[in-house]
N, C-alpha and C positions, 0 to 999 in steps of 0.2 A: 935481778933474779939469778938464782944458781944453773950453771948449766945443765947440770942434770936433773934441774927441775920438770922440765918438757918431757924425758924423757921417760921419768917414773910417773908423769900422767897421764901419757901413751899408756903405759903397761898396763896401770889399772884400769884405766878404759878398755882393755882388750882383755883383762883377766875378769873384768863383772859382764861383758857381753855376754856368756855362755852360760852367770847367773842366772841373767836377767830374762835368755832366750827362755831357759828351761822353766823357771818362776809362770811366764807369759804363758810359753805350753800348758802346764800344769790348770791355769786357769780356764783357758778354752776346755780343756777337757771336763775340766768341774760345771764349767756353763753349757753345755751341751749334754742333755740328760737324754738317757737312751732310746730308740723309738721301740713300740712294744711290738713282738714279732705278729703276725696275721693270726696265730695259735690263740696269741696271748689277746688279744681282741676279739676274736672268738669265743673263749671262755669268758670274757667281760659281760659280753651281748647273749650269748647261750640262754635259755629258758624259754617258757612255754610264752604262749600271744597268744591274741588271736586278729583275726584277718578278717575285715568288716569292709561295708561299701560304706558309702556318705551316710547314706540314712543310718545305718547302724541294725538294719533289720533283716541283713542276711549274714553271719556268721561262721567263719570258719578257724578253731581250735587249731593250732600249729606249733609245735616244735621246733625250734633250732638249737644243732648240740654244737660241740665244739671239737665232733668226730670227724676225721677227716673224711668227704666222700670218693671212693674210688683213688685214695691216694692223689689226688689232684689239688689244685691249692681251692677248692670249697669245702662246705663241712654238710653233714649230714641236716635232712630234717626230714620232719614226721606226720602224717597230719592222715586224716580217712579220705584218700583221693575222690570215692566215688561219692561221699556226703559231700565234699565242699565244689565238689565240678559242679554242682544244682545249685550251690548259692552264689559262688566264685569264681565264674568260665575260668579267667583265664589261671585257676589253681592248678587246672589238668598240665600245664605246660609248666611245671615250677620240679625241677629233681635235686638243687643242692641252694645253698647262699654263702654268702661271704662279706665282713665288713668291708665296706667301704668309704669313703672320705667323710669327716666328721662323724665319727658313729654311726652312718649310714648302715641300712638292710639291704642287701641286694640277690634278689631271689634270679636264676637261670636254668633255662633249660638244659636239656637231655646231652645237647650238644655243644654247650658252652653259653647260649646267646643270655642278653639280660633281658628278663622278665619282668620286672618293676624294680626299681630301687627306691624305699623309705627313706627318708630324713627324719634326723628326729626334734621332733617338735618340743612338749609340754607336758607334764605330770604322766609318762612314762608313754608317749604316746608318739609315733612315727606314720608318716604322711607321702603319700605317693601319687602321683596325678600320669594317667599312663593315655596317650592321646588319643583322639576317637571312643575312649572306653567313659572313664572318670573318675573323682577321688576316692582314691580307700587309703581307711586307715589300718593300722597295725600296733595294736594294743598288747602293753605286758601288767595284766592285771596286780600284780604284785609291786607295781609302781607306779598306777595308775593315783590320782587326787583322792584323799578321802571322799567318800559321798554326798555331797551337796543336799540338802534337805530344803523343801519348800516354805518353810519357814525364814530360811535365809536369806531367799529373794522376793519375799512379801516385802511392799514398798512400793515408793517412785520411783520411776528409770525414761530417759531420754533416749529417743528413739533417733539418730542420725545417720545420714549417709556419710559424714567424717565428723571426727572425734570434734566436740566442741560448737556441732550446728544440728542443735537438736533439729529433726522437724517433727518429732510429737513428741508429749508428753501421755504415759500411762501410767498405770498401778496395777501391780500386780498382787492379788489379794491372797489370803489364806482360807476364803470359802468356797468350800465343794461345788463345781458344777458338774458332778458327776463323771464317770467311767476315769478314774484318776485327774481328774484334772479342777480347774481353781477358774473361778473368775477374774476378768479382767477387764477394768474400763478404760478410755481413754479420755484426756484430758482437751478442752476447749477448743484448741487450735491445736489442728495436725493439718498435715499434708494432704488432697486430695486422694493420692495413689492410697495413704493407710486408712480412710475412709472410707474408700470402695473394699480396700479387703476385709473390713466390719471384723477384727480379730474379737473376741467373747470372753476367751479364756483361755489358759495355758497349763505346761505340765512338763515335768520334768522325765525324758525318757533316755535314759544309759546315758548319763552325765549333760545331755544335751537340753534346751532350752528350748521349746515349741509354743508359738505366739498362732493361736487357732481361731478354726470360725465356728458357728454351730454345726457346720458340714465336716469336719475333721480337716479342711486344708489350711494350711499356714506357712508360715517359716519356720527354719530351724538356726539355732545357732549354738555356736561350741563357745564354752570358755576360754579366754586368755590370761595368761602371765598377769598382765597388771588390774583382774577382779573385773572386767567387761564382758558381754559377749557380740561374739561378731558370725554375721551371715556366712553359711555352708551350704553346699559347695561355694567357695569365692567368686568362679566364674561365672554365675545361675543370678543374670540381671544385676542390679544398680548394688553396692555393697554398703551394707546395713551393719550400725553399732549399737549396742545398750550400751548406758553407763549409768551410773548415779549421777543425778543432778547436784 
């Protein structure tokens, strides 16, 4: 080998290092795509909702902008305080929000503290369990699921406490048992506990799923991601699924 062989392979080895550094730089920065500022997550999430308990039968219309409040890092929102303090106690303690981790809502008080933070759930719909109190949701009808029609869920469906162990089978039909709602029978063999609650018939109320008796009490259940429904509130007894058989 030439002596100056070693020599001029040193060099290039030292003249492509500062290629090679700056190439490697360049690609970090390409793979590291920018985080969006608090502004820009804000106007993401900005628009109207509305603020509901579990059941869906009390109500309250809300606004969030992407207005800064009081120059501080939350933003403005909107809502008739003294209609929604009668459906939504704790709405009276709510003066700004701000996103937070995953797309989260996070409503605070006067003074900073957090009021409830949403997660967001399914078909434009964010979820908060505040303790002692209980779940509400937080709906933006403008991306909320198409409307579900009773027609849709005329059929059989398996009634289990986990996916795959039915313990009834019913049908839910498409004839009227009057005040909006549909008859329902059950199948041969169920469970004792769905026996005693004698469900009759069902009905479909703001996207939810109600399994009744002649007396109006039943369950309710909310749709999920993969065409099931499952028992609401979670926490309220032994946790119940529909599916298709």
């Amino acid at each position: 080998m030439p002596r100056f062989l070693p020599c001029v392979l040193a060099l290039l080895s030292v003249l492509a290092a500062p290629a090679w550094a700056q190439e490697t730089a360049q690609e970090a920065t390409q793979e590291a795509p920018r985080e969006p500022t608090p502004a820009e997550r804000a106007t993401a999430l900005a628009d109207s909702y509305q603020l509901t308990n579990a059941d869906g039968d009390r109500v309250c219309p809300i606004v969030i902008s992407a207005k800064p409040h009081k120059g501080s890092a939350t933003f403005e929102v909107s809502f008739d305080k003294a209609a929604c303090a009668g459906t939504i106690l704790f709405s009276a303690d709510i003066a700004a929000w701000a996103p937070g981790p995953g797309d989260s809502i996070r409503f605070s008080s006067p003074d900073g503290k957090l009021v409830a933070e949403f997660t967001e759930g399914i078909g434009g719909t964010w979820e908060a369990l505040r303790e002692g109190d209980g779940v509400y949701f937080l709906v933006n009808p403008r991306l909320a699921d198409p409307a579900i029609r009773p027609a849709d869920l005329a059929g059989a469906w398996d009634l289990a406490e986990t996916a795959g162990t039915p313990i009834c089978r019913l049908e839910l039909t498409d004839q009227p048992a009057g005040s909006d709602t549909f008859k329902l029978t059950l199948g041969n063999v169920c469970a004792a506990a769905v026996v005693a609650l004698t469900p009759d018939r069902w009905r479909l109320d703001g996207g939810d799923l109600w399994l009744l008796t002649a007396k109006g009490e039943g369950l309710r259940f909310a749709r999920q991601e993969d065409g099931s429904w499952e028992k609401v509130p979670p926490g309220d007894g032994e946790p119940l699924v529909l599916t298709r058989p």
